[in-house]
Backbone as a printed PyTorch tensor [residue, N CA C, xyz], in Angstrom:
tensor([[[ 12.5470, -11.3250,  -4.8620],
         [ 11.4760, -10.3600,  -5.0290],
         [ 11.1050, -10.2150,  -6.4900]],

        [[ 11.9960, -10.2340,  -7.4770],
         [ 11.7570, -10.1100,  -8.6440],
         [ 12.8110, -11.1160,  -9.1720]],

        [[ 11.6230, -11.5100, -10.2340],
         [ 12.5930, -12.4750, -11.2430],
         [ 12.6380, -12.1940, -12.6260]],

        [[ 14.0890, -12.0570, -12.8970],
         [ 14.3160, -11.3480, -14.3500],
         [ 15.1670, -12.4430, -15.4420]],

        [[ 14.8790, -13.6450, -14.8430],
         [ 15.1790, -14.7880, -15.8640],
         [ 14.4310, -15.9810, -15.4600]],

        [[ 14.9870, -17.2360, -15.7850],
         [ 14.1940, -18.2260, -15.6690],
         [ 15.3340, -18.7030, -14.0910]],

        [[ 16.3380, -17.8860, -13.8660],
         [ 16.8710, -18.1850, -12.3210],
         [ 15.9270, -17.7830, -11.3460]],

        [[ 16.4260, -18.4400, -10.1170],
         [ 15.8310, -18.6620,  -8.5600],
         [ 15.9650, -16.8570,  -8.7070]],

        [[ 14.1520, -16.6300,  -7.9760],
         [ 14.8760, -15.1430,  -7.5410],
         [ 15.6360, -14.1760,  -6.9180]],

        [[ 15.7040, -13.0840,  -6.9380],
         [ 16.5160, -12.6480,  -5.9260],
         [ 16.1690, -12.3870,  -4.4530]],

        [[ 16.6680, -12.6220,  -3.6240],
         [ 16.4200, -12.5400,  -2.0050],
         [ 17.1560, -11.5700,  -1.4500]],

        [[ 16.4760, -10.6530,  -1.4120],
         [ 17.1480,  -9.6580,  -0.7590],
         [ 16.9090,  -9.5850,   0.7950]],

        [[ 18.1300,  -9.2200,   1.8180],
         [ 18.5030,  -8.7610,   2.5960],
         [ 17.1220,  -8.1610,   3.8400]],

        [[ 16.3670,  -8.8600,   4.1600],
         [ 15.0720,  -8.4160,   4.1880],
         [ 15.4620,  -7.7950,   6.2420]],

        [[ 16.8700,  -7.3830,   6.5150],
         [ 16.6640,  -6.7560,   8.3190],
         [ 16.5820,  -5.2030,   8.3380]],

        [[ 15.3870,  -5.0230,   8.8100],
         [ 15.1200,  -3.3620,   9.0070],
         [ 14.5500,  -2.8120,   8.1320]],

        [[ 14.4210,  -1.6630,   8.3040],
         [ 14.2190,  -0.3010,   7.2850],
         [ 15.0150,  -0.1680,   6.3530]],

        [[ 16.8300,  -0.4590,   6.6590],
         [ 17.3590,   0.1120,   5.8790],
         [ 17.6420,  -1.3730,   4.6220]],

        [[ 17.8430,  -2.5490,   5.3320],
         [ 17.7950,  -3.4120,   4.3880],
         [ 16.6560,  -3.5030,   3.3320]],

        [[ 15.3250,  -3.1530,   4.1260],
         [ 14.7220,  -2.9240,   2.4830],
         [ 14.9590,  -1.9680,   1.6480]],

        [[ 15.1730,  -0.8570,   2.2430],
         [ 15.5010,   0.2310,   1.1030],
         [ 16.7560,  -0.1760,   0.3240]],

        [[ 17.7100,  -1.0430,   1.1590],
         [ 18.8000,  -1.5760,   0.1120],
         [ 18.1600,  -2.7340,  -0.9170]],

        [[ 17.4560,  -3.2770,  -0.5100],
         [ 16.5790,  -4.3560,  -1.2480],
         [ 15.6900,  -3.9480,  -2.4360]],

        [[ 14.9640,  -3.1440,  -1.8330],
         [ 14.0290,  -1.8010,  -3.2340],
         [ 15.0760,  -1.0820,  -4.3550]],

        [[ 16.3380,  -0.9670,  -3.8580],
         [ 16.9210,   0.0020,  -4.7620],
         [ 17.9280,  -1.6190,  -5.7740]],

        [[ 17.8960,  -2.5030,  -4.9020],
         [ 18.3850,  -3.4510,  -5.5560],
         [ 17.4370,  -4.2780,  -6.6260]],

        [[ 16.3090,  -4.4120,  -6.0000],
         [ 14.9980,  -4.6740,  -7.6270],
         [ 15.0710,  -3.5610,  -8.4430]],

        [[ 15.1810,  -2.1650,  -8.0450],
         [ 14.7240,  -1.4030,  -9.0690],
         [ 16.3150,  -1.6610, -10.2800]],

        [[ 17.3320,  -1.8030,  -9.5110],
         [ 18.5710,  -1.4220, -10.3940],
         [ 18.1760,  -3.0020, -11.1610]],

        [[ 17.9670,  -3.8350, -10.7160],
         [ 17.9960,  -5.5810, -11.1570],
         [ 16.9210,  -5.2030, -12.6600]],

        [[ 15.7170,  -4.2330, -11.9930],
         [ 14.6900,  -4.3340, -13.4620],
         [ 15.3640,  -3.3470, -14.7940]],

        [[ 16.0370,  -2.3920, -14.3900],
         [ 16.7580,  -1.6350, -15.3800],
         [ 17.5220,  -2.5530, -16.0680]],

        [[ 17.9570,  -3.4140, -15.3000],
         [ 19.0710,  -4.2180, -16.6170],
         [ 18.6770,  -4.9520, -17.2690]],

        [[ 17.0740,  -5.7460, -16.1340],
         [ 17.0240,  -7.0400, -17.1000],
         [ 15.4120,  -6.4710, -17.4220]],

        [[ 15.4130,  -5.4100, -18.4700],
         [ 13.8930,  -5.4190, -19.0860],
         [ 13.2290,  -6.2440, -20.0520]],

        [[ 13.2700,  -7.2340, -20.2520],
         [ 12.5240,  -8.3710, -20.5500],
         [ 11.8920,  -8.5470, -19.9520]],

        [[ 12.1230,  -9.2900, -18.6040],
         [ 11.0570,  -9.7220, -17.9240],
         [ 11.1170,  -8.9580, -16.4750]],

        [[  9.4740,  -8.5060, -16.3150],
         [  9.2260,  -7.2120, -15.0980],
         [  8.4320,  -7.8600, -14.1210]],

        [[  8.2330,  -9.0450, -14.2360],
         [  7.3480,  -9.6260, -13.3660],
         [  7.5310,  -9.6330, -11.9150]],

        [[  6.3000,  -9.3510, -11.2460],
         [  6.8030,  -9.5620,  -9.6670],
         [  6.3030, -10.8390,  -9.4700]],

        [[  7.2240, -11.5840,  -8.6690],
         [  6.8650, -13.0280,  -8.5260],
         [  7.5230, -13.8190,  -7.7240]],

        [[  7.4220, -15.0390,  -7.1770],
         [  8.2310, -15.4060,  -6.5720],
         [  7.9650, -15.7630,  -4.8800]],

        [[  8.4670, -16.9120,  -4.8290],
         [  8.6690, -17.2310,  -3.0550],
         [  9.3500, -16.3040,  -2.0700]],

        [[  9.9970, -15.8100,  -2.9690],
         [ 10.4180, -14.4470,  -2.2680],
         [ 10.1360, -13.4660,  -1.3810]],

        [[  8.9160, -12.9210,  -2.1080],
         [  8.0470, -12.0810,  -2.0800],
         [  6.7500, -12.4980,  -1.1090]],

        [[  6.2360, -13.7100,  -1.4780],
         [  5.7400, -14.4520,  -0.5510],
         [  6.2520, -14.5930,   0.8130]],

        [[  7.2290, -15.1480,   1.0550],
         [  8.1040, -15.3400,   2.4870],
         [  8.1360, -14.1290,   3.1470]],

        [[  8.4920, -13.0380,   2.5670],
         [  8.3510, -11.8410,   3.2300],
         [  7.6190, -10.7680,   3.1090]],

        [[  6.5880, -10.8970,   2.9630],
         [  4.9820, -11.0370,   3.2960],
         [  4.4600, -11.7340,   4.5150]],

        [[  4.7270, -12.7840,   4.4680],
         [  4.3870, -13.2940,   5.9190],
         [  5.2380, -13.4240,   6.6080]],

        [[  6.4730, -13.1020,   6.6640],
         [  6.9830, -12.2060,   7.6940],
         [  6.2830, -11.1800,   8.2930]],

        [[  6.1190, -10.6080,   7.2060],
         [  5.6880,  -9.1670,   7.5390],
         [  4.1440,  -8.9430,   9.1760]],

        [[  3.3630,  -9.9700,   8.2040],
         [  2.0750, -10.1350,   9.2170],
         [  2.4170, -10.5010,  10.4510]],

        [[  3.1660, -11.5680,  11.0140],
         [  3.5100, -11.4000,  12.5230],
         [  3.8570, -10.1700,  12.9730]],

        [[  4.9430,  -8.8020,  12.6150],
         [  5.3970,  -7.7920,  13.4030],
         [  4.2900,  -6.9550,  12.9540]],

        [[  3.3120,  -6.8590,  12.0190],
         [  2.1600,  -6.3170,  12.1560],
         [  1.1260,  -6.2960,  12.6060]],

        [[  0.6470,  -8.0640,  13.0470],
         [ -0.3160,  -7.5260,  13.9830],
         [  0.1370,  -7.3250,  15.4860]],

        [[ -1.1410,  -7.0350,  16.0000],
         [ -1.2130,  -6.8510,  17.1600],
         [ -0.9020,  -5.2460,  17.7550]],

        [[ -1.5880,  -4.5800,  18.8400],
         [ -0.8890,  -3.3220,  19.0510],
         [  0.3130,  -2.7020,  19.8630]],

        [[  0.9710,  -3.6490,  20.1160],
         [  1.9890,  -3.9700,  21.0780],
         [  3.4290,  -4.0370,  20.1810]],

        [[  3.4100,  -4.1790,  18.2470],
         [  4.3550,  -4.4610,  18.0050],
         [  5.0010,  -3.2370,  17.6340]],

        [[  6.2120,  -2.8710,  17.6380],
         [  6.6280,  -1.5420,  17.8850],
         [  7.7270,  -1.7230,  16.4530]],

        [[  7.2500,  -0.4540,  15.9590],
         [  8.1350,  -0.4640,  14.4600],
         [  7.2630,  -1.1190,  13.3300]],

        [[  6.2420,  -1.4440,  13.5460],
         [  5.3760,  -2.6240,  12.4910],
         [  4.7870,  -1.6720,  11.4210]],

        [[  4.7280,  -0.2880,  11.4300],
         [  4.3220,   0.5190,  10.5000],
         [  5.4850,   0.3390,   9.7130]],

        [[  6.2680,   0.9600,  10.4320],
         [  7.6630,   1.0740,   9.7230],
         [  8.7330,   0.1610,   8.6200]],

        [[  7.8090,  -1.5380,   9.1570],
         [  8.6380,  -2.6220,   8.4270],
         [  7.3410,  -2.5540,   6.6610]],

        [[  5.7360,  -2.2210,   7.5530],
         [  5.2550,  -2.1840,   6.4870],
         [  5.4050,  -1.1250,   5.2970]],

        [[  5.5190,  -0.1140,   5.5480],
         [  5.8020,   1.2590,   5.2700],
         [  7.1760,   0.6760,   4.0680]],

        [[  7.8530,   0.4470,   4.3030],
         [  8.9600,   0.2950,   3.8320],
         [  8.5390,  -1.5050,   2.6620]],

        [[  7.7140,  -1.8250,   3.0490],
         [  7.5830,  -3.0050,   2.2280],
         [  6.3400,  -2.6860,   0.9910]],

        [[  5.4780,  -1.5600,   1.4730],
         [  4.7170,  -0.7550,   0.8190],
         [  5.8050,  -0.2950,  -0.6810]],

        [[  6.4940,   0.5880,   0.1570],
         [  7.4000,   1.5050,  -1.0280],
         [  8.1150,   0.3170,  -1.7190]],

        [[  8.8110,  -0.5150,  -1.3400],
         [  9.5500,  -1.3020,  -2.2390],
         [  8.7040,  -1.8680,  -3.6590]],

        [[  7.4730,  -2.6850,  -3.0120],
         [  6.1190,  -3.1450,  -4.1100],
         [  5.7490,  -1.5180,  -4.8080]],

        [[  5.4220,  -0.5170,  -4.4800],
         [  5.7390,   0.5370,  -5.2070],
         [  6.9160,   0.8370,  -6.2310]],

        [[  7.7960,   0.7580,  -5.9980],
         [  8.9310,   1.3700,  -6.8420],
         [  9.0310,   0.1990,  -7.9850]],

        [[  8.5570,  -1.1200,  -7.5780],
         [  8.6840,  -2.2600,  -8.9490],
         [  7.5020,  -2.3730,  -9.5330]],

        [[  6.7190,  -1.9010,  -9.0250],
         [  5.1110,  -1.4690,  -9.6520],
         [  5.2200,  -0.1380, -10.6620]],

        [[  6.0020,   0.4810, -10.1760],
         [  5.9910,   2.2450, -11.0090],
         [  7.1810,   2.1450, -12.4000]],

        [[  7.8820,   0.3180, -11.7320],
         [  9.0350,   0.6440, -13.3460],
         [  8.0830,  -0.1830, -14.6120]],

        [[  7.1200,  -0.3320, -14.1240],
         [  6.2280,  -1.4210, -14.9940],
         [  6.4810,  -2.4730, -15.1700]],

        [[  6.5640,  -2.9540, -13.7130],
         [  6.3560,  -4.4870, -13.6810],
         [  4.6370,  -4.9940, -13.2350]],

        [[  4.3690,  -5.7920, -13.6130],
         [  3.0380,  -6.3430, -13.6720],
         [  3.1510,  -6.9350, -11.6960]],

        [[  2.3750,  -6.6760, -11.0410],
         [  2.2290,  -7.8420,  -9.8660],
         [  0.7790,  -8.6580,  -9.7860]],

        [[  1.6980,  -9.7480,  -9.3310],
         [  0.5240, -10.3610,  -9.0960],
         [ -0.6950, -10.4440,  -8.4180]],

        [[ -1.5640, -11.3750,  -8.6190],
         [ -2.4480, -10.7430,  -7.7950],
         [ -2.1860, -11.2630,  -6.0220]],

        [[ -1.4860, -12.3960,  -6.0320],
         [ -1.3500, -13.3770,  -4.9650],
         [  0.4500, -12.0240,  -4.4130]],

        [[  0.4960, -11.4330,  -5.0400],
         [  1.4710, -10.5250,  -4.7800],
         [  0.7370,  -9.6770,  -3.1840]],

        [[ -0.2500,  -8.9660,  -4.3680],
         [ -1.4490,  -8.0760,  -3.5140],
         [ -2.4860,  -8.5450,  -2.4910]],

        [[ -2.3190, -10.0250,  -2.8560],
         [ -3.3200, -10.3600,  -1.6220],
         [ -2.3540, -10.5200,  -0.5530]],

        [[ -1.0510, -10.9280,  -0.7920],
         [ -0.3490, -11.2060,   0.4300],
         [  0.0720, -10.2670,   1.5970]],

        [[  0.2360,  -8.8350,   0.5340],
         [  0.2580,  -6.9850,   0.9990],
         [ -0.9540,  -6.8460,   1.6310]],

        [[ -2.0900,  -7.1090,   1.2550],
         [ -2.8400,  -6.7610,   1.8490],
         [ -3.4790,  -7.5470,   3.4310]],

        [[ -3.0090,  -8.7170,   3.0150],
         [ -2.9900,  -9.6960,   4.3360],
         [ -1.8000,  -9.2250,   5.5680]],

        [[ -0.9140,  -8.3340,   5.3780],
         [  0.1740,  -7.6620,   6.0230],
         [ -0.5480,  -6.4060,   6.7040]],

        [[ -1.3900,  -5.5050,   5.8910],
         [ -1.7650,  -4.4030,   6.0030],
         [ -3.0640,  -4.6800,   7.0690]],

        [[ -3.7510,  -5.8180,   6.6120],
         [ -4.8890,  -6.3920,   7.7280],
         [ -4.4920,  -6.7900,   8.9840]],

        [[ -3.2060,  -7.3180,   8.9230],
         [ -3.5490,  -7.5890,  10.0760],
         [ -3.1320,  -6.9430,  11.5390]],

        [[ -3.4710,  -5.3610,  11.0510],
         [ -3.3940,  -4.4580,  11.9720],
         [ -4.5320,  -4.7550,  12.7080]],

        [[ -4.6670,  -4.5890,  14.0990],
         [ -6.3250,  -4.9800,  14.7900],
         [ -7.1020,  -3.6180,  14.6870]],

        [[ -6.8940,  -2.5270,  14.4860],
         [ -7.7790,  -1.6760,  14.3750],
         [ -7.6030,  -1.0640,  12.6080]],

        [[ -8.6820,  -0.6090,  12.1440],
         [ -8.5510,  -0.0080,  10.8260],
         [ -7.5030,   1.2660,  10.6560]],

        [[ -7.8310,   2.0630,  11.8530],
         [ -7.0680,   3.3630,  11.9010],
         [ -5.5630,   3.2980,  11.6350]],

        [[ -5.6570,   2.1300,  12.0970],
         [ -3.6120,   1.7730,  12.1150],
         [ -3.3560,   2.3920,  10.9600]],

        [[ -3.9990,   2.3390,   9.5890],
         [ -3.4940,   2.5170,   8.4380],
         [ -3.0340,   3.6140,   8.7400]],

        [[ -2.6600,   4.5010,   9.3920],
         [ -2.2360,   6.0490,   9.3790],
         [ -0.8750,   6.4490,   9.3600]],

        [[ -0.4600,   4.7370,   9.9340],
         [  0.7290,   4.7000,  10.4250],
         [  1.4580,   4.5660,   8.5890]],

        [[  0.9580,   4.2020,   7.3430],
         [  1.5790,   4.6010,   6.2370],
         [  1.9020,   6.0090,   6.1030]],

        [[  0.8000,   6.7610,   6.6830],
         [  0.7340,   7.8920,   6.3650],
         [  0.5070,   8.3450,   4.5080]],

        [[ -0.0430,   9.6630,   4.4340],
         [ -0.4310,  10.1610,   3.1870],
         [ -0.0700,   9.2490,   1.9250]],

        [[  1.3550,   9.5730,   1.8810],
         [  2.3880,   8.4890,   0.9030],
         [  1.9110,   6.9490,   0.7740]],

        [[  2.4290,   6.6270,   1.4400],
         [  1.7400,   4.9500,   1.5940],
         [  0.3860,   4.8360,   1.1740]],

        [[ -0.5300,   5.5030,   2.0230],
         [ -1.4500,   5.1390,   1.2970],
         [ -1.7010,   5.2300,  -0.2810]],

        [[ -1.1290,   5.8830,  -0.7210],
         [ -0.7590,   6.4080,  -1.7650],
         [ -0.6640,   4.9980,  -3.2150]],

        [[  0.6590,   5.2820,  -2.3910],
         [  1.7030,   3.7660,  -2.6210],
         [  0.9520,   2.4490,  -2.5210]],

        [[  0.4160,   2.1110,  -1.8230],
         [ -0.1400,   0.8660,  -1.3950],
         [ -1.3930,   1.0350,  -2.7940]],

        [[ -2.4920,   2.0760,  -2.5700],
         [ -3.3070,   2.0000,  -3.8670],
         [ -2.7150,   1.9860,  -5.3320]],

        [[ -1.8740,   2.5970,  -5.4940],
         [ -0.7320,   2.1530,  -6.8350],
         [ -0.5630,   0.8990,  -7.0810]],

        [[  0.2910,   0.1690,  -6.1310],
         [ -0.0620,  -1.1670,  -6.3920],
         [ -0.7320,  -2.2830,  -6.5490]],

        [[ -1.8960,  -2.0320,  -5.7640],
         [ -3.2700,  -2.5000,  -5.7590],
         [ -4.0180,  -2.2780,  -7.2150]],

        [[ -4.0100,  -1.4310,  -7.3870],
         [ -4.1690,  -0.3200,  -9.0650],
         [ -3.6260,  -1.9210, -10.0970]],

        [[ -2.0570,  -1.8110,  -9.4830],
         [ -1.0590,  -2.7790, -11.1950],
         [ -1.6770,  -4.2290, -10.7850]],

        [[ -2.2010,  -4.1340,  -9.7430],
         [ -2.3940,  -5.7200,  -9.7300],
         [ -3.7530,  -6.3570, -10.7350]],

        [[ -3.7390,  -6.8680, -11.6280],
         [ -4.3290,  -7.2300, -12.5210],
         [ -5.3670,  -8.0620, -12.4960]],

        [[ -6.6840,  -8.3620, -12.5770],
         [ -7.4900,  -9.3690, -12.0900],
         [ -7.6090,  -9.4390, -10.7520]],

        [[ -6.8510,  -8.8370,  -9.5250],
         [ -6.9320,  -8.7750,  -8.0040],
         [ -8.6190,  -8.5600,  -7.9360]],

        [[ -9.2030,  -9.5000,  -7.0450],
         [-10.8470,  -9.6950,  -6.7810],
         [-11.0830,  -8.7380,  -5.1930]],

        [[ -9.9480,  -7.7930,  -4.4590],
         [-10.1730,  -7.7890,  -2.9360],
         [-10.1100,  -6.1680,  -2.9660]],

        [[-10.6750,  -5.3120,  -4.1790],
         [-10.1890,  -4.1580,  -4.1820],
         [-11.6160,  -3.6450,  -3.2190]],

        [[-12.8380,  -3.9850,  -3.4400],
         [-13.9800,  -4.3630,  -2.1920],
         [-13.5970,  -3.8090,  -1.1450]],

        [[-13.0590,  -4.9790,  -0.4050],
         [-12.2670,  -4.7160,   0.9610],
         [-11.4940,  -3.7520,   1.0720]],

        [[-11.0220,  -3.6880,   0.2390],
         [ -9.6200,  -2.1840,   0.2140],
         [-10.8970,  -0.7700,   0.6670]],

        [[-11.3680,  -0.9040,  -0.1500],
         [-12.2420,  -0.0500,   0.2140],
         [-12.9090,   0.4050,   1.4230]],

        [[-13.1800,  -0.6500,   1.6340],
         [-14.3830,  -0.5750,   3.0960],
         [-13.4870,  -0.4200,   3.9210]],

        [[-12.2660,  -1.2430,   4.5220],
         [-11.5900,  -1.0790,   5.2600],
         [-10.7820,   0.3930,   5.7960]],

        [[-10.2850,   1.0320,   4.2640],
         [ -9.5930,   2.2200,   3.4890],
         [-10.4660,   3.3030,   4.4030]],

        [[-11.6090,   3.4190,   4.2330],
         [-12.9930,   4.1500,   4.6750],
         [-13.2760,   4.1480,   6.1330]],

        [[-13.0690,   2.9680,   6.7280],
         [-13.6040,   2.7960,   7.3100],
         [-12.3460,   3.5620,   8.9390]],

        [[-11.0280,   3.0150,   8.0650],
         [-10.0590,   3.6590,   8.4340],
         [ -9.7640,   5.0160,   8.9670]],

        [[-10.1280,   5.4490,   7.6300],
         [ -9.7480,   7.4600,   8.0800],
         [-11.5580,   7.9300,   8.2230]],

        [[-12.5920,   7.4300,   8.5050],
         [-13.6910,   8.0990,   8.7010],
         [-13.6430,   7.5940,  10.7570]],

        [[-13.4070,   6.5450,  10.6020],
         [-13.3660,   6.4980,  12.4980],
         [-13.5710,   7.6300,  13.1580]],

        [[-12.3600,   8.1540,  12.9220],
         [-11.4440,   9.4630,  13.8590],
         [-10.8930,  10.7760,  12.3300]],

        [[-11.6180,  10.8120,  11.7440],
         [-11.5520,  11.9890,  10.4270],
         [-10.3120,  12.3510,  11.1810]],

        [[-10.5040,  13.3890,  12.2570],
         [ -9.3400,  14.6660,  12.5880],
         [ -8.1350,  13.7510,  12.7320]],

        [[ -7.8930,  12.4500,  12.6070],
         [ -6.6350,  12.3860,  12.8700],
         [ -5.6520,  12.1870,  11.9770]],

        [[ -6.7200,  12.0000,  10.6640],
         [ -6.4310,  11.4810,   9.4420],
         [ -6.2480,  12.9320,   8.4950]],

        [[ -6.4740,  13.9600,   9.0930],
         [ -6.0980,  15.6640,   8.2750],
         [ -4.8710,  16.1140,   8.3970]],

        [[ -3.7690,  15.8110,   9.2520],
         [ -2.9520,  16.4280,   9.0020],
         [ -2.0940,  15.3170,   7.8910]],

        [[ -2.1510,  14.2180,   7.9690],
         [ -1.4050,  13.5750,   6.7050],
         [ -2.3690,  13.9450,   5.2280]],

        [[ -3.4430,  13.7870,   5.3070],
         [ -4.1900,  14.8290,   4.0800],
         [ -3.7810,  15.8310,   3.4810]],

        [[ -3.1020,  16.8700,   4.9220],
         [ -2.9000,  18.2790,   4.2560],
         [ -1.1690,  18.1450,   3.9950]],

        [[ -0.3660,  17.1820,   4.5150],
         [  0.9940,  17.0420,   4.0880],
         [  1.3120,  16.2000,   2.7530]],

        [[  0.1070,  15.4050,   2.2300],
         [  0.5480,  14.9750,   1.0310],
         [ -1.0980,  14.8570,   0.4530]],

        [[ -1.7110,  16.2140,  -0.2130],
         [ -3.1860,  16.5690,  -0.1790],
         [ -3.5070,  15.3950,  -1.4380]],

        [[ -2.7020,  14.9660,  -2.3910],
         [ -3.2290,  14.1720,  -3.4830],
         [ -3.5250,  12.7480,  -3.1450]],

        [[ -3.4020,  12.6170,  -1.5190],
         [ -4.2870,  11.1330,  -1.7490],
         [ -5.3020,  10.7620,  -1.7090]],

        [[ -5.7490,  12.4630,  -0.7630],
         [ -7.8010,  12.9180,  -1.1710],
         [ -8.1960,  12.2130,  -2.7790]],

        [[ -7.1830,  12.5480,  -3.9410],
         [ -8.1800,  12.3260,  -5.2950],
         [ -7.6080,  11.1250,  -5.1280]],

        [[ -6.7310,  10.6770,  -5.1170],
         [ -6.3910,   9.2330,  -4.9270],
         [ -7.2620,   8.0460,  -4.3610]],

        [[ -7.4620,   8.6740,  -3.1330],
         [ -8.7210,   7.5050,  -2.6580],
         [ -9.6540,   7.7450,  -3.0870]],

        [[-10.3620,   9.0200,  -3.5180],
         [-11.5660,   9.2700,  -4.1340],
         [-11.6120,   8.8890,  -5.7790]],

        [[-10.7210,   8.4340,  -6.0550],
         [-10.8920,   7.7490,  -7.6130],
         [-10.7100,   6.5260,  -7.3480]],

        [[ -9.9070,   5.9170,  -6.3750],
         [ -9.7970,   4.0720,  -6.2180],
         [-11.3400,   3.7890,  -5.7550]],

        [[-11.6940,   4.5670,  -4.7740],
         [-12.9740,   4.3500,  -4.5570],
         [-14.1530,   4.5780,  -5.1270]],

        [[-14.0220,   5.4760,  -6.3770],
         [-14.9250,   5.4320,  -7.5440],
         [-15.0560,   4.2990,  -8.6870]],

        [[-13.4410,   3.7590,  -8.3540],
         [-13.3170,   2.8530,  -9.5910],
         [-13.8590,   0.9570,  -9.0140]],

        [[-13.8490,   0.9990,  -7.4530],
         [-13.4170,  -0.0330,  -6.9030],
         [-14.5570,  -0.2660,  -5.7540]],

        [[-15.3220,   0.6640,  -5.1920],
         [-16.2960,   0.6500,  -3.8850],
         [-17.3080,  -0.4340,  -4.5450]],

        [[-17.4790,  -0.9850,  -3.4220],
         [-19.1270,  -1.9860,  -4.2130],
         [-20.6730,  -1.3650,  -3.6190]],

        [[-19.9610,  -0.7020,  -2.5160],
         [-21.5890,   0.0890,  -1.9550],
         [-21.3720,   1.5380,  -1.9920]],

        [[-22.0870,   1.8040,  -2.5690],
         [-22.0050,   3.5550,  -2.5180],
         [-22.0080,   4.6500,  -1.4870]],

        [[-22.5020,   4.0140,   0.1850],
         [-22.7780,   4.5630,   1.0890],
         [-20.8990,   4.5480,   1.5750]],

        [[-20.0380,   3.9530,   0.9450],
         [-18.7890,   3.8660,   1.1750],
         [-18.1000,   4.9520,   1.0740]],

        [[-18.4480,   5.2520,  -0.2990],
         [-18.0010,   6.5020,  -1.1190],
         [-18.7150,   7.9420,  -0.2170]],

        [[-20.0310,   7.8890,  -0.1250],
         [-20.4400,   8.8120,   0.6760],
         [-20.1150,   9.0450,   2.0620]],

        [[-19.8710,   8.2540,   2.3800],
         [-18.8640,   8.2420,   4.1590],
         [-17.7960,   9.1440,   3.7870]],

        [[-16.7760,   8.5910,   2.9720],
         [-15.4230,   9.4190,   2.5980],
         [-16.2220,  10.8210,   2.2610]],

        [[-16.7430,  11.0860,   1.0960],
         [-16.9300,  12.3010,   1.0980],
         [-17.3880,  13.2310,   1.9840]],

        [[-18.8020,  12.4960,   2.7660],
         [-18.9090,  13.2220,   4.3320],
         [-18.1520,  13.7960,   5.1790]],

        [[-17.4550,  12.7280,   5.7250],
         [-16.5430,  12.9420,   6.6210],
         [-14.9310,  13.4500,   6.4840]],

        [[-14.3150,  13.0960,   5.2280],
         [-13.1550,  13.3160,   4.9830],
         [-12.9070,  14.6630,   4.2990]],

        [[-14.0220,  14.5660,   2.8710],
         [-13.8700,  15.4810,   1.3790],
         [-14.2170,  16.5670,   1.4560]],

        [[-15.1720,  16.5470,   2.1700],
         [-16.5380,  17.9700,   2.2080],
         [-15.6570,  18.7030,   3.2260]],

        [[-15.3450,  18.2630,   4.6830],
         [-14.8320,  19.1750,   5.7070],
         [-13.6150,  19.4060,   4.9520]],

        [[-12.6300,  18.9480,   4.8730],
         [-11.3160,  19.0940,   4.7300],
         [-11.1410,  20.1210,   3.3580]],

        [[-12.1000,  20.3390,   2.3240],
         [-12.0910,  20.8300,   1.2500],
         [-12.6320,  22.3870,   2.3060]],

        [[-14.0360,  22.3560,   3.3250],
         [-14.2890,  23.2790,   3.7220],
         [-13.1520,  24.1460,   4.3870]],

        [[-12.1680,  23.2980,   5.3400],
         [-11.2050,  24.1290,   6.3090],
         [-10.6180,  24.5500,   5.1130]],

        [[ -9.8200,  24.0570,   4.1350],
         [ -8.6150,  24.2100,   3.2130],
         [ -9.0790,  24.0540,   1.7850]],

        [[ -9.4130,  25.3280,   1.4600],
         [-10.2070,  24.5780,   0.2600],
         [ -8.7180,  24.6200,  -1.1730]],

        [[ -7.8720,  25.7470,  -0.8830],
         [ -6.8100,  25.7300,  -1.8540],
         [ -5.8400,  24.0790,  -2.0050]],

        [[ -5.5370,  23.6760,  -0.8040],
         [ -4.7620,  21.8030,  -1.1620],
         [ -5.3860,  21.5000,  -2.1990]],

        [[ -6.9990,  21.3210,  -1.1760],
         [ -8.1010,  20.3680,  -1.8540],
         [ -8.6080,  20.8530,  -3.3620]]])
């Protein structure tokens, strides 16, 4: 997942939930020691990535939030110690995250994740697909708004969160105005103290 010399990287333990969280806490401890080099990189990282996209698509696969969710936070936590990712990092996350068959799926990150997932998208440097992030992102929690408010009101900062990725990143403006329609305006109306 991360390579902190000119050695093969490290391969972490990639079964379950809990092996990644042993895997995430094992890059993060790996980048504390070796701060020289923070790079995310690697076949590693790649391989399990596309892992990932088989137990994600389709709506039948059971736990597939959960493997992503958890592969979300890991690319988070080596993104937040300031490691650079790539962009072929982020396209591969996001090829995981697609290939949910409906947009709404994204819910299944919940507040956090989404969160998380735009963070990294954010470090990825030169990444050309922030577009799509968008439209998709939008297209996601405007479907079915009400189903997308109670993770809003349990972690309220990903309202400015998406509303600044999508200021910084939308290519059509009617994008941005969807979110605010449907998501910003009501949800600020029911609750205006979160918001």
């Amino acid at each position: 997942l991360v390579a902190t010399s000119d050695a093969a990287p490290v391969v972490p333990p990639w079964r379950g939930a809990q092996g990644v969280a042993a895997a995430a806490a094992a890059v993060v401890a790996e980048s504390e020691t070796q701060a020289s080099d923070r790079s995310v990189r690697g076949s590693a990282t790649h391989a399990r990535l596309a892992e990932l996209r088989g137990p994600c698509a389709g709506s039948a696969a059971e736990g597939a939030g959960g493997a992503l969710s958890a592969a979300v936070s890991a690319h988070f936590l080596v993104a937040r110690r300031g490691a650079p990712v790539l962009p072929e990092v982020a396209t591969d996350l996001w090829a995981a995250v697609t290939s949910f068959e409906e947009p709404e799926r994204l819910r299944e990150l919940g507040g956090r994740g989404v969160c998380d997932l735009l963070y990294v998208f954010q470090a990825a440097r030169g990444w050309q697909m922030h577009a799509a992030v968008c439209a998709v992102l939008v297209e996601g929690m405007c479907r079915d708004p009400d189903t997308f408010m109670l993770d809003l009101l349990l972690w309220p900062q990903t309202v400015a969160l998406v509303a600044d990725y999508l200021a910084r990143h939308a290519a059509q403006p009617q994008i941005v105005a969807r979110f605010l329609g449907l998501i910003l305006v009501p949800l600020w109306a029911q609750y205006p103290k979160p918001v």
